[in-house]
Structures are given as structure tokens and as C-alpha cells.
N, C-alpha and C positions, 0 to 999 in steps of 0.2 A: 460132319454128322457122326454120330458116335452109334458103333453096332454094341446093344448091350445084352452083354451073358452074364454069367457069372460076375458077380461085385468084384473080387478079387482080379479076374483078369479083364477090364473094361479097356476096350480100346478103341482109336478112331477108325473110321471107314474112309476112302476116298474111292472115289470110281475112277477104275482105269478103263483101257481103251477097250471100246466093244461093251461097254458096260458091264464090266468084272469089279468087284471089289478086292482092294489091296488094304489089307490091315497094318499099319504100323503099329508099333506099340509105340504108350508116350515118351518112355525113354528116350528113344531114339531121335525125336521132335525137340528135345529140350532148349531151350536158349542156351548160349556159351553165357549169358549174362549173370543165369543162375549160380555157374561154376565161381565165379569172380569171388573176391575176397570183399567184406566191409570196406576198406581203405581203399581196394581200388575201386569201389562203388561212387566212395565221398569224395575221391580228386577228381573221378566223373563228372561229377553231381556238379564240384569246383567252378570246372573246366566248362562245363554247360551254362552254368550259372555267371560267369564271366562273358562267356560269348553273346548271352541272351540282353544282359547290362549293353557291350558294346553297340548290340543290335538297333535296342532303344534308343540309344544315344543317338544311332549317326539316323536313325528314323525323325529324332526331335530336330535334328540338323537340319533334315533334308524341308522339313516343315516348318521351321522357323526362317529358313532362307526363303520357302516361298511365298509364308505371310508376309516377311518385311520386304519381297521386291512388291506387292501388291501395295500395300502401307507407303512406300517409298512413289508409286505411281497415285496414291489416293491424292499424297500431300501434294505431289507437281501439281495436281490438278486443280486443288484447293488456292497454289499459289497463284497457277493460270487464272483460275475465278478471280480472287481476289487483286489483279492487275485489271480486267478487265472491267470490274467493278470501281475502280480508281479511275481508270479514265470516262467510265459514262458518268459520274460526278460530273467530269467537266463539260462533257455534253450535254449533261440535263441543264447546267448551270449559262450555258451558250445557249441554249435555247431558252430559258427565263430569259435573258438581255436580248435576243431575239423578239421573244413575247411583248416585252413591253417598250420593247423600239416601236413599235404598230401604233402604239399608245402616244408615248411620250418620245423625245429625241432620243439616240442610241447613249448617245454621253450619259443621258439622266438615267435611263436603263440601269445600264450598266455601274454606274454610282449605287443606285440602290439595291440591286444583288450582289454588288461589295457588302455596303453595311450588313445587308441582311447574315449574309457568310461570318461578318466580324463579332455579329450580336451574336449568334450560335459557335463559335469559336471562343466567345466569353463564357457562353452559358458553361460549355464542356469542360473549361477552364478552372471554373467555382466548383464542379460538380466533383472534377478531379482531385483538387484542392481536399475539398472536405474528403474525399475517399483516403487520400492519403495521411492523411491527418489520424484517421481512424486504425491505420493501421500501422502506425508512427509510436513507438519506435517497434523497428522490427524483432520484440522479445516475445517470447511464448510466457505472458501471465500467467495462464492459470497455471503451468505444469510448474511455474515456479510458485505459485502460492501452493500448490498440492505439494511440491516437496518440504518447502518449509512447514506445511501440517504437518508429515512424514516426520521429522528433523524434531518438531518437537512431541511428535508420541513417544520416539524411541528416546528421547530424556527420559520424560516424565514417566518412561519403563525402567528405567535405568536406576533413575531415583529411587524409584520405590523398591528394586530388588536389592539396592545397598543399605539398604535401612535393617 
């Protein structure tokens, strides 16, 4: 808190002990920082400024290591699913030749959830086919028909500024 008199001599107040007031003047309170020089301000400034870079860095570390063990635990689990999803294929497919043993003999069953497998195994087959065909061959069209646009603006720029 600042006791104020006269403008010229304004100075802080603190309360000492027993509640007395002890006046400093501001001089005496000044930072050592004040005293410093520009240059030693800016290798300061540097020196802060470097530290505070290192800081973020090894903060981005500490955070990217913890996303990618998470990431690294999401995919196990994905693969886990995806195993267990391969083998109940084979169970639902045991239980179709199950199902239609009740029916029919297990041999004839079983014959016909072969084909049925081999006709969707065709199907995926054709499907795939055309998908890859479409994407055959592996060149980036457009960005090569956009360059050769490109390729003849700057002629026909070229042309006309030698004319």
C-alpha cells in the first residue's frame, strides 16, 4: 500500500510488527534487473527462450509416447477382435452344416455350405477384379493431365513474350 504526501516524495508503506509503519523509499526496492544492460536483457531473453523450446519439446515427447502406447494397445485389440472374428466364421459355418444335417445327410450339408462359400468367394473375386482394374495402373491422372495444362501455359507465356 502506498502512504501518499507530497507527489515528489511518494513512497510505500508496510506494516511492521505491532502495527507501525515502515516507509521504504522505491529506490531502495528496485529490481537488480532494472540495473542490467540491453544485451544482458537479450542473451536473457535467449537463454529463456531456448529453455522454454526444450520444455515443449520434451512435454510433446512425453505426450506422443503416451498417445502411441494407447494407439499401440487400441491396434492389439483390433487384431485380438479381428482373430476372433476369423474363427467364429468357422463356427457359424459349422453350425450351418450342423443346421442342415437335421435336414438332409451331414455329407449333403456340408457339400452345400462348400458351394455356398465358393459362390461368395467368386462373387468377391469379380468384385475385386473390377476394383482393381479401376485403379490400374497405379499413376496419378489428373496431376499429370494438370501438369501438362501447367507445361503448356508457360509455352504459350513464353511464346508470346518472345514475340
Amino acid at each position: 500500500m502506498l502512504a501518499r504526501g507530497n507527489t515528489a516524495t511518494d513512497r510505500p508503506a508496510e506494516m511492521g510488527k505491532g502495527g507501525r509503519e515502515v516507509a521504504q523509499s522505491v529506490d531502495a526496492r528496485r529490481d537488480p534487473a532494472d540495473e542490467r544492460s540491453t544485451g544482458e536483457l537479450v542473451g536473457q531473453l535467449s537463454g529463456q527462450v531456448s529453455q522454454l523450446v526444450r520444455s515443449e519439446l520434451k512435454l510433446a515427447q512425453i505426450e506422443l509416447k503416451a498417445k502411441t502406447q494407447k494407439l499401440g494397445a487400441g491396434i492389439g485389440l483390433f487384431a485380438g477382435a479381428g482373430v476372433i472374428a476369423f474363427y467364429s466364421v468357422g463356427v457359424l459355418l459349422a453350425a450351418a452344416v450342423l443346421g442342415l444335417a437335421v435336414v438332409l445327410p451331414a455329407w449333403a450339408a456340408a457339400l452345400i455350405v462348400f458351394g455356398v462359400m465358393l459362390v461368395v468367394a467368386a462373387v468377391l473375386v469379380l468384385i475385386g477384379i473390377r476394383l482393381v482394374k479401376r485403379g490400374s495402373p497405379p499413376v496419378p491422372q489428373q496431376a499429370i493431365e494438370g501438369l501438362k495444362t501447367d507445361v503448356s501455359i508457360l509455352k504459350n507465356l513464353k511464346e508470346r513474350s518472345d514475340r
